[in-house]
C-alpha positions as CSV (number, residue, x, y, z in Angstrom):
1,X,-2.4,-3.4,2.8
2,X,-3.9,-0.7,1.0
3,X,-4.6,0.9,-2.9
4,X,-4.4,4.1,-4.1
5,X,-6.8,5.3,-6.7
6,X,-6.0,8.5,-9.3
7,X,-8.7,10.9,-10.1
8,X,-9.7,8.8,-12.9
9,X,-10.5,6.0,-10.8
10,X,-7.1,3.8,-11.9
11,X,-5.1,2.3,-9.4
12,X,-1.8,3.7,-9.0
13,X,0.0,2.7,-6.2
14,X,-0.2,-0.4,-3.5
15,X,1.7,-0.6,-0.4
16,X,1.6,-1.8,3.2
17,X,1.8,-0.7,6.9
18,X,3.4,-2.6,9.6
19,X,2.4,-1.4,12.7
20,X,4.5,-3.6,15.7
21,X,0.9,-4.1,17.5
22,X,-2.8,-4.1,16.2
23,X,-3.3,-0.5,15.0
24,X,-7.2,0.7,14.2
25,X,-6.2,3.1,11.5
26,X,-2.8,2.0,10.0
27,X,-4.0,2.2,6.6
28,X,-4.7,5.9,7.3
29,X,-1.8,6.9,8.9
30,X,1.0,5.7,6.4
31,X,-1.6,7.4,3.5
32,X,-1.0,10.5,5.6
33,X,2.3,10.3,5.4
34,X,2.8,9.7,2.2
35,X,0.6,12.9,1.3
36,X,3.6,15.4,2.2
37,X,4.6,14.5,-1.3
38,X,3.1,16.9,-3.2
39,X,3.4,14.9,-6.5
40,X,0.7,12.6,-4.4
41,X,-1.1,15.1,-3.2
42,X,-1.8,16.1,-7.0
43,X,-2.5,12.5,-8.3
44,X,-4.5,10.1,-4.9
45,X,-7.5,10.6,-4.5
46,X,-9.2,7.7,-2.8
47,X,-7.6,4.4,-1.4
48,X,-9.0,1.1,-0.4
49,X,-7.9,-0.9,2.3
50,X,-7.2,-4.5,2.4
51,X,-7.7,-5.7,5.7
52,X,-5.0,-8.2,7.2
53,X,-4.7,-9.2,10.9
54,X,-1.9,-7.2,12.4
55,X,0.1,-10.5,13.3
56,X,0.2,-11.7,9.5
57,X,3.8,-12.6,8.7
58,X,5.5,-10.5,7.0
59,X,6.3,-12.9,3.7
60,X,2.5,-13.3,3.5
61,X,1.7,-9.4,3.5
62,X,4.9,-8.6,1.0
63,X,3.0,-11.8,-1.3
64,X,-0.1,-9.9,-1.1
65,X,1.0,-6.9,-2.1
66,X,3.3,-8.3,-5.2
67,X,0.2,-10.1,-6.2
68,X,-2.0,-7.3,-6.6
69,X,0.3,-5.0,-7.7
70,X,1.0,-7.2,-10.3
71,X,-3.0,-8.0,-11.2
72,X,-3.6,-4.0,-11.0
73,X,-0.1,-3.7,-13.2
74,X,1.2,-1.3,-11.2
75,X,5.3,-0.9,-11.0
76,X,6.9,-2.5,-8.4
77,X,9.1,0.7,-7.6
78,X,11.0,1.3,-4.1
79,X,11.0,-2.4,-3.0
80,X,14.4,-3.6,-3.2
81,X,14.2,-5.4,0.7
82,X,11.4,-6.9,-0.1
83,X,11.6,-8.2,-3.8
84,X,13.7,-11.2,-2.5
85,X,11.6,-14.4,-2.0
């Protein structure tokens, strides 16, 4: 689980990685990918990373990442499979 962080130091944008085995450097990779968006490119500047064990269910990781979406206010955009709990 991760959060993105705008050049003014405001949270933008939370999301998740789901690697099928443990992964040193999930976090990084999916930020990575999400950087061929240039519109992303422009605003992220920094991210922190959340730290779950890679065999956390799923449920509990998509609760996570509602819940701090939600205390950082940040738009749930993009999540239709997994807004239903």
């Amino acid at each position: 689980m991760y959060v993105v962080v705008n050049r003014d130091g405001l949270a933008c944008y939370a999301g998740q990685t789901r690697p099928a085995k443990s992964s040193a450097g999930a976090a990084g990779i999916r930020l990575n990918q999400h950087m061929v968006e240039p519109s992303k490119r422009d605003e992220w500047d920094s991210f922190w990373v959340l730290p779950l064990k890679w065999s956390t269910k799923p449920t509990i990781v998509n609760w996570y990442e509602r819940t701090v979406a939600a205390r950082l206010m940040l738009p749930l955009r993009h999540r239709r499979s997994r807004s239903s709990f």
